[in-house]
N, C-alpha and C positions, 0 to 999 in steps of 0.2 A: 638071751634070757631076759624078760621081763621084770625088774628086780622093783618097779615101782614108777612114783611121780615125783618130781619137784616141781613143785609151785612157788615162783621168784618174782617179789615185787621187784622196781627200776631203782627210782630214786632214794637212796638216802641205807639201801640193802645191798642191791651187786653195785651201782653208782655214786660219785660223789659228784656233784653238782650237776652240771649239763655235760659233761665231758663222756666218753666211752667205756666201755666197761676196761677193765687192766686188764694187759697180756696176761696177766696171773690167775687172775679170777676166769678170762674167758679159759685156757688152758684145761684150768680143771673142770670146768663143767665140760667142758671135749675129755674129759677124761671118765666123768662119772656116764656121760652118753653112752662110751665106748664099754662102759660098765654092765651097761643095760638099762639105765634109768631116763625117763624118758621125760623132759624137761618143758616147761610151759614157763613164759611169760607177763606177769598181772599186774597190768600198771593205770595208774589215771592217764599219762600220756596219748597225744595222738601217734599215729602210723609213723610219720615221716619223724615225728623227735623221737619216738623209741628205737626207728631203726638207726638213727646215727648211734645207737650207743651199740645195739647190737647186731651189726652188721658184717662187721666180721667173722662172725660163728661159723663154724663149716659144719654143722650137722644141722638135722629138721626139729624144730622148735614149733611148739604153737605161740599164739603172740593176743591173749585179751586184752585190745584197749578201750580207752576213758571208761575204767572199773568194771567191762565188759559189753558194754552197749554193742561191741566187732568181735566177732572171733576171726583171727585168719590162722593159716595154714604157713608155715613157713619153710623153706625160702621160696616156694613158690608164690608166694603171696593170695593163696587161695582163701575168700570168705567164706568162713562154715558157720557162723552163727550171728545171730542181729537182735539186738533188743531197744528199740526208738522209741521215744515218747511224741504224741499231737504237740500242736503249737499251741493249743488251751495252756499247756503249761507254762509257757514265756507268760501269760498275760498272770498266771497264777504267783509266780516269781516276784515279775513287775508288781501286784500289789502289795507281798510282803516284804518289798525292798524300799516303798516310802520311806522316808525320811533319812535314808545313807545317802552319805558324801559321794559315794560314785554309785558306777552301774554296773553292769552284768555282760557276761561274754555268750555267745549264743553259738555254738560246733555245730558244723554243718554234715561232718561225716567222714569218714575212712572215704568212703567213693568216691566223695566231691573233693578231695585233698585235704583234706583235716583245715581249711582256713575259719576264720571266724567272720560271725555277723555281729557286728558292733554300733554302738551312735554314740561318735567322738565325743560330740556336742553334753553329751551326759558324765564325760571327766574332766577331770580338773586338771590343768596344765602339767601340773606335776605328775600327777598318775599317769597322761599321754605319755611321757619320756619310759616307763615302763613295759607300757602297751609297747611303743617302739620295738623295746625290747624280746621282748617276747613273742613276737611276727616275727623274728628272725627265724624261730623254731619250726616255723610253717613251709609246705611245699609250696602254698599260691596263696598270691594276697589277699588280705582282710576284706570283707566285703564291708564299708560303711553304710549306715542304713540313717533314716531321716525318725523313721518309727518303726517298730517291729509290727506292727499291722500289716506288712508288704510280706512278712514269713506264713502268713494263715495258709492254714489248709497241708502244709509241708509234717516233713516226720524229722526229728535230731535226734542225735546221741546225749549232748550233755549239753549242761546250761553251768558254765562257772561266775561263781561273784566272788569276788575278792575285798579284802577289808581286815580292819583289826580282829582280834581274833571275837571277842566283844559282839562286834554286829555281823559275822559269821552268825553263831550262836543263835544271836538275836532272829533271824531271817528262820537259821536252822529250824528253831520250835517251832515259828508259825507257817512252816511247811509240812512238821514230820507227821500230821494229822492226814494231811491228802490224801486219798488213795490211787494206790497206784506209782508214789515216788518213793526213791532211795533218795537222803540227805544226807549228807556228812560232810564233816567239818575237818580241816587237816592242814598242817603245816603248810608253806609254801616253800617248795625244796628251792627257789630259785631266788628268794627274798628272804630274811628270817623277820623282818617284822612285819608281816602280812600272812594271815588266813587265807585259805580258799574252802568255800561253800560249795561241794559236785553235786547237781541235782541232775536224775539219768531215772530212769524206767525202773520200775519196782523188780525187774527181771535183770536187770544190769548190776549185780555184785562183783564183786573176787570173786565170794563163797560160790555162785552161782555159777559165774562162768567156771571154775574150775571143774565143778559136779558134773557140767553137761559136757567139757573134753572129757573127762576121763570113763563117762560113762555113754557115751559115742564110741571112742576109742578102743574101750575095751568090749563093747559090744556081751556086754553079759558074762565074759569069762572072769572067773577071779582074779581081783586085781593086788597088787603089791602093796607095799607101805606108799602112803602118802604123805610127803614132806613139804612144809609151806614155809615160808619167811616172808618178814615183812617189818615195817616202822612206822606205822600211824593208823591212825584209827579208820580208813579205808579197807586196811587189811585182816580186821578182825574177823571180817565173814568169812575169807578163807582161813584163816590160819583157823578155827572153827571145823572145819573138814579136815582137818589133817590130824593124823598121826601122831606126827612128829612135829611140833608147831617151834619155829626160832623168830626169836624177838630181838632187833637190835638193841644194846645199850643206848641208843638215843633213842629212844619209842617214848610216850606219852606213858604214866603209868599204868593208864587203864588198859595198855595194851601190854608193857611187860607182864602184867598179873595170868596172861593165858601164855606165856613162855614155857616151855619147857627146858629149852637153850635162849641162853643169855649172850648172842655173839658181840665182838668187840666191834669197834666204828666201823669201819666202810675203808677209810682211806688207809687201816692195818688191816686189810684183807680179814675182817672179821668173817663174813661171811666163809671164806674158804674151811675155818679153821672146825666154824659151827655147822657145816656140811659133813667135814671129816668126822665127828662126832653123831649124827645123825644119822648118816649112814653104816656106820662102823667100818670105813674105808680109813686104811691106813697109808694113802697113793697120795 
């Protein structure tokens, strides 16, 4: 029986840092599966860092990544949905990111391995030992680039810049006019004092990719409750479609204000407790 969706961001809702989701937490989503509820994925993450967290699930998930730009099909890892922006947009970025202390990171795609196009030469020493870090996350190395004029004429998923939250913001405004882009500004689950700026295809939401699984999926039949969760201001376009919308207690305010459930952190299985309550499963 078809009893519905769940809609689950990665970071900071079923996960706590870059580690794997908990025996606890994966269990019971294997439990509400077995339920009939039929489970999707919506994360900023590339391919290969979301699937080290959820990799062990033994049932078919779909899997939205960097805010939608991919849809894939899970565990077969099948693409059913693409939404890319031209490379006009790197250049449109690059001129609202004058005068910040670093640069910007340029996704190449779910297809090509999720690595990134980058120019060292545009950070500061210190920010490098980061970047370091965060290539770890990647299936195949960073491409360094001399100038982003060698990307013309190509298609991307996302375009991230990083920075205090301050000139996030700052960048955010003198983009949100564009047409044709999604901007937002959101923690960095992997740093807490650093911002990240997602800039991705006016078609590449949560809210978006969610609507078009579940109205693929369900191919016009009436569909079940829709339940979404999530922590940051990325996730507000889904949680927006949903039903039943759960806010983690560490969310931004402007995002608990669309809560209906208020789940506890991440690392006390909060999540588990605000599913039990959302679904009226007592398992």
């Amino acid at each position: 029986m078809n009893q519905g969706w769940i809609a689950l961001d990665i970071d900071g809702t079923t996960t706590e840092g870059s580690g794997p989701l908990s025996l606890e937490t994966a269990s019971y989503l294997h439990h509400l599966h077995l339920q009939g509820w039929r489970l999707m994925f919506v994360t900023g993450r590339t391919f290969s860092y979301a699937h080290r967290a959820l990799h062990e699930l033994p049932f078919p998930y779909f899997l939205a990544l960097q805010n939608g730009a991919d849809i894939v099909a899970m565990p077969e890892r099948r693409l059913i949905d693409q939404h890319y922006f031209d490379s006009d947009v790197i250049f449109r970025v690059e001129n609202a990111y004058r005068g910040q202390e670093e640069d910007f990171l340029v996704y190449a795609g779910y297809q090509k391995g999720d690595f990134c196009y980058y120019r060292p030469q545009h950070f500061s020493l210190a920010f490098q030992d980061y970047l370091q870090k965060i290539q770890t996350l990647a299936s195949e190395q960073w491409r360094p680039l001399h100038s982003f004029q060698e990307l013309e004429g190509q298609k991307f998923p996302l375009i991230k810049c990083l920075g205090p939250e301050e000139s996030m913001l700052h960048v955010e405004g003198k983009l949100r006019n564009f047409p044709g882009l999604e901007v937002v500004t959101i923690h960095d689950p992997l740093n807490d004092k650093l911002h990240l700026l997602l800039v991705t295809d006016h078609q590449a939401t949560k809210g978006n990719a969610l609507e078009r699984v579940v109205t693929s999926q369900d191919k016009g039949k009436p569909r079940g409750r829709i339940i979404a969760a999530g922590d940051d201001r990325n996730d507000l376009s889904m949680l927006k479609k949903a039903d039943v919308r759960i806010v983690m207690s560490t969310a931004p305010e402007e995002v608990k204000k669309e809560a209906d459930i208020i789940a506890g952190p991440v690392g006390q299985h909060g999540i588990i407790a605000a599913l039990k309550e959302a679904t009226g499963d007592g398992g």
